[in-house]
N, C-alpha and C positions, 0 to 999 in steps of 0.2 A: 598588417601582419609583418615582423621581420623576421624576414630567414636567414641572416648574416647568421656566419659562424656556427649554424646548423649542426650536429655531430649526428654522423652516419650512425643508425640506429638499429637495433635488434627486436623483434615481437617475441614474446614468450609467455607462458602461463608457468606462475609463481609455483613450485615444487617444494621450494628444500622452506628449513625455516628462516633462512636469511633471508630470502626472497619475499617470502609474506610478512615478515620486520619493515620492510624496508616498504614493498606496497603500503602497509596498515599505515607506519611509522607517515607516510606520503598524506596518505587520505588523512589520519587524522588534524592536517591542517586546516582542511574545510570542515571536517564533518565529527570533530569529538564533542564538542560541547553537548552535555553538559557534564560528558567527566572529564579529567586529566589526560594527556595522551597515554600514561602508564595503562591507567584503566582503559581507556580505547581499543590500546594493543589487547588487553586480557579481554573486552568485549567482543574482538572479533576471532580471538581464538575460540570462544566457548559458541558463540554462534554459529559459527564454520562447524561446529559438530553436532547440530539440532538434526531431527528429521528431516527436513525440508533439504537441509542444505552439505548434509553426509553425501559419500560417495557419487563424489562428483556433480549432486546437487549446487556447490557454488562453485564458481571457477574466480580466483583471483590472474589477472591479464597484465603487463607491464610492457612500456620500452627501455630500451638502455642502450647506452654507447656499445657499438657494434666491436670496437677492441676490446672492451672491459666490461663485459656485460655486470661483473661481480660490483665494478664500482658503485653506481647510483642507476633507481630508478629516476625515469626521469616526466613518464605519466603510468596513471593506471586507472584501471576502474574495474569492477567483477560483472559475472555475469551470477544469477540464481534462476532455478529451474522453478516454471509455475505449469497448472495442467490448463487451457484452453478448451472451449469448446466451438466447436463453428457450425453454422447452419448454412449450408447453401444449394444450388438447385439438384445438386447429388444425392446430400446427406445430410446428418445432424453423426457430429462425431467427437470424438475428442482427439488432442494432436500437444505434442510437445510446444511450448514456449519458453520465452524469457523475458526477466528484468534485469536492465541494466541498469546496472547502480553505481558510485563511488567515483565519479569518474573528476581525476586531480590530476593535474600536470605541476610538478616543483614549480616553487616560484619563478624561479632566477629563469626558467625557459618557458615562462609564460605566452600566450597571442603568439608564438611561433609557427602553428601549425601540427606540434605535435599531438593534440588530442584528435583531430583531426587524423595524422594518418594512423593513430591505436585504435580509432572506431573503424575505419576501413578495413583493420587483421581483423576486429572483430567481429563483422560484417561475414567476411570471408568464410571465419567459423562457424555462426550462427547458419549460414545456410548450405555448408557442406559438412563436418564431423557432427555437428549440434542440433544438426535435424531438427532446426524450427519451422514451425512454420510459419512463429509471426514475433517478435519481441515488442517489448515496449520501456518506456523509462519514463520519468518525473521528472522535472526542473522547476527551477525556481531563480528567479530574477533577483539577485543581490548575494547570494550564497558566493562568499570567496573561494575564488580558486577554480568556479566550474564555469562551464559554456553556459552561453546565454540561449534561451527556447529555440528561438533561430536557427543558431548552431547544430542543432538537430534535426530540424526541420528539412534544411538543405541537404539534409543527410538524410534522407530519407525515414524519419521517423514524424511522422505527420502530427500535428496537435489533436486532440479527441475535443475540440472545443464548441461548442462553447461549455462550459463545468461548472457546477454552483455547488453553494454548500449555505448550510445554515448553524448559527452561532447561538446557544441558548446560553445566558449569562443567568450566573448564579446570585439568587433573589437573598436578598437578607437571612439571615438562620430562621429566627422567628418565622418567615413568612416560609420559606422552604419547607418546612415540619409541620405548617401548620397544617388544617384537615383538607382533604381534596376531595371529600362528597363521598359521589359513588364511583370515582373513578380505583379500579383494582391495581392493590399494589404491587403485584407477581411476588416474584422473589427473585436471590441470588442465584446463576447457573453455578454449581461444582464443577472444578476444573476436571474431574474425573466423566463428568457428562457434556466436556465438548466434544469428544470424538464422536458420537455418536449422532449430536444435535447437526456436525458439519456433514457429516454422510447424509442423513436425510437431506437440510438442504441440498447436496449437490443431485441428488438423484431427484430432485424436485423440476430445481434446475434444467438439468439433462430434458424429463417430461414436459416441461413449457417450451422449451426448443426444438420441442421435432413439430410442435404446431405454429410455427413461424414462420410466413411466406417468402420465398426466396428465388427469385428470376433468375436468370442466364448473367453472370458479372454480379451478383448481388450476395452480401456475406455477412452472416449475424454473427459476433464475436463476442463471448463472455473467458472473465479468468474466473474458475472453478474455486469456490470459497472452500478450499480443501482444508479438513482437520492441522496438515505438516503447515499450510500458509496463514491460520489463524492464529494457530502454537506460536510461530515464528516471531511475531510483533509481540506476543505477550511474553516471551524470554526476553525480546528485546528489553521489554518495559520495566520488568522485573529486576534485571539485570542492572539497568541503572537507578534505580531504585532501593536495590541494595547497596549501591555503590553509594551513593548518593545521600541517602537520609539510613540506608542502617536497618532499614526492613523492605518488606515483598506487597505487594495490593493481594489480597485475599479473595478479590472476587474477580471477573475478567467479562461479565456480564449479565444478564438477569432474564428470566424468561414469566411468561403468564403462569396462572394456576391452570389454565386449559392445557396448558404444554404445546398449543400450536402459532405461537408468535413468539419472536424472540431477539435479544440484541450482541454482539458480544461489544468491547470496548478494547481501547491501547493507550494506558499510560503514557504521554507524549509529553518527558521533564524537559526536553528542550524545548518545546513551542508552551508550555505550561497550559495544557489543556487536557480534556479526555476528549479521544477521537471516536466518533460512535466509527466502528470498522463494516460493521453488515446489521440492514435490519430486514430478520426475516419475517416477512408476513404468510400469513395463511394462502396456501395458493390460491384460491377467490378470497376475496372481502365478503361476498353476497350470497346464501345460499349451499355452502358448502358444510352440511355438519352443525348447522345452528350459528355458525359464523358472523353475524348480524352486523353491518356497517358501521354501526354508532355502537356496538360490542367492541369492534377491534381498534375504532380508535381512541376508546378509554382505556381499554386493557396499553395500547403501547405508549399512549400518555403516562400512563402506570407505570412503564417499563422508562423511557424516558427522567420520569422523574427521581428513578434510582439511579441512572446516572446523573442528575445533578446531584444526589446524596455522596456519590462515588466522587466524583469530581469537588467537591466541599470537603471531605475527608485528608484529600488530598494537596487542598491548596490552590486548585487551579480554580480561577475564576471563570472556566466557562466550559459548556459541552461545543463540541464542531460533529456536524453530520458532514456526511460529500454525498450531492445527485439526492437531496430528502426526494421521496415521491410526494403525490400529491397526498397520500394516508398520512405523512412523517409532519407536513406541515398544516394539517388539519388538527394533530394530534400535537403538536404545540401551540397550536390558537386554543386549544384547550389550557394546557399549564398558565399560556398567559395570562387567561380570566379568571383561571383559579387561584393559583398561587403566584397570580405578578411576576414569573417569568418572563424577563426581555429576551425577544425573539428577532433575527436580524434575518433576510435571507437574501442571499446578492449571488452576483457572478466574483467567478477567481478568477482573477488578471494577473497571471505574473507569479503565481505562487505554486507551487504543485501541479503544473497541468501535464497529466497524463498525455503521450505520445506511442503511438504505434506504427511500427515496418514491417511488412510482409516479406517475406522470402523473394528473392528479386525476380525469380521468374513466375510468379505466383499470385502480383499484386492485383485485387481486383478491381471494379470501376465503383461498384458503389460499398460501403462500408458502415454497417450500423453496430455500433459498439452497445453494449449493457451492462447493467451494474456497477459504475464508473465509482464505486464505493472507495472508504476508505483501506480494505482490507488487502485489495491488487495491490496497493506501496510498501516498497520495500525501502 
């Protein structure tokens, strides 16, 4: 790392609008594709004003030369507010978090150190004005301009590893459309019926975690798939979608005709995929309601298979899940026999791996994370 010529620096969180020009104007080095920086910048204005991320829900963070602060940023990265739930040998409760995201140092002061000491003020905040009680953040191995997993690591943001996902690759048209038996084809969710579908899930959620055992130092950690965090990825999506090809995805997920299993998705034009973001299953597989084992996993085959009709619409050659359970990939061994969808399921090395910090005086000994889904990424 060189530190020659180092320029005495200032922490601050972005206020005016030259200030977030200048952040966005930064990030969008690593992180615009696949719009223009123009549109970058008007992406991240309009986002900055979603539910999720209103009033003080985002924070954008920078450094700058400590005489000129107005001159240049010189790193940044934001923070976004998510709701946590933790189980431990107290409680089952819910507790402020975050994601840290965006995080870009200029070029020309690259391997210097300075993203290094902007996590440190961030650090700072996170566990005295930001009353978290836990953050976390994603990286990715080859992304320019950002730290490598490590980098974080050493910083106290631990890997959630080991993390899988599974890849279903979109079968020829003919074979995609053709008949699927007796497996049920649900239908589209209405954007009008997510808020609703995310409530249930989280209060579902909340009820599976107060029955989870939890000793002296031991700590069950999920992010709250909340209505404002699912919205969030689908304006994403929309957003460069419009910008992009000139229209909106009309649908964002699909649920059973029973109404008790269900998926959303996130148009992802940069990585060209659809990313399954949550798949909610029935709270038992077995016995709950007529809920029958070989029922639920045709019905979310069913549901699966509309997104590959989603994902083919769209262009992208493939569905991605993250953490399939064992229903997610029983209920693709199904599409594979039926309609010849290729079915991949590996570990992610290097790509997306989720990382979590606890509050520094706060950190426990053992840590079980849940739902390691797509929908936590910000």
């Amino acid at each position: 790392m060189d530190t020659t010529s180092l320029p005495n620096v200032v922490f601050g969180q972005a206020t005016t609008a030259d200030q977030h020009s200048q952040c966005n104007t930064l990030a969008a080095t690593a992180f615009s594709a696949p719009l223009t920086e123009a549109a970058y910048l008007e992406a991240q204005r309009y986002l900055g004003e979603r539910p999720l991320t209103r009033d003080g829900g985002w924070r954008v963070w920078f450094l700058a030369p400590a005489d000129d602060p107005a001159r240049e940023v010189l790193a940044t990265c934001r923070t976004i507010r998510r709701d946590l739930l933790l189980r431990d040998a107290r409680s089952s409760r819910t507790e402020r978090g975050y994601c840290v995201a965006g995080v870009a140092t200029a070029p020309r002061w690259r391997r210097r150190g300075l993203a290094s000491r902007l996590l440190e003020h961030v650090k700072t905040w996170l566990d005295g004005p930001g009353e978290a009680a836990a953050s976390m953040l994603s990286t990715s191995i080859g992304d320019v301009g950002t730290p490598h997993p490590l980098f974080y690591a050493n910083r106290g943001w631990r890997p959630l590893v080991p993390v899988y996902q599974a890849t279903l690759a979109c079968p020829p048209r003919r074979r995609l459309h053709g008949t699927l038996g007796d497996i049920p084809r649900g239908r589209p969710i209405a954007d009008e019926e997510l808020g609703r579908l995310c409530i249930a899930d989280v209060e579902d959620v909340k009820r599976e975690f107060t029955t989870l055992a939890a000793g002296p130092g031991d700590v069950h950690v999920a992010v709250l798939p909340t209505p404002e965090l699912i919205g969030w990825l689908h304006d994403r999506g929309d957003f460069v979608a419009q910008k992009t090809l000139g229209r909106v995805p009309g649908h964002h997920g699909a649920i059973s005709e029973c109404g008790r299993l269900w998926l959303y998705w996130y148009h992802d034009f940069r990585k060209e995929q659809l990313g399954i973001q949550r798949v909610r299953l029935p709270p038992r597989l077995d016995g709950d309601g007529g809920d029958d084992h070989d029922v639920v996993i045709r019905r979310l085959a069913g549901l699966l298979h509309k997104a590959l009709e989603e994902a083919e619409e769209w262009g992208f050659p493939k569905v991605v899940v993250w953490e399939p359970t064992a229903a997610v990939v029983e209920a693709m061994g199904v599409l594979s026999r039926r309609a010849g969808v290729s079915v991949r399921t590996e570990e992610r090395i290097g790509r997306s791996i989720p990382s979590l910090r606890f509050r520094a005086d706060d950190t426990p000994s053992s840590v079980h994370f849940h739902m390691k889904e797509l929908y936590m990424w910000s």
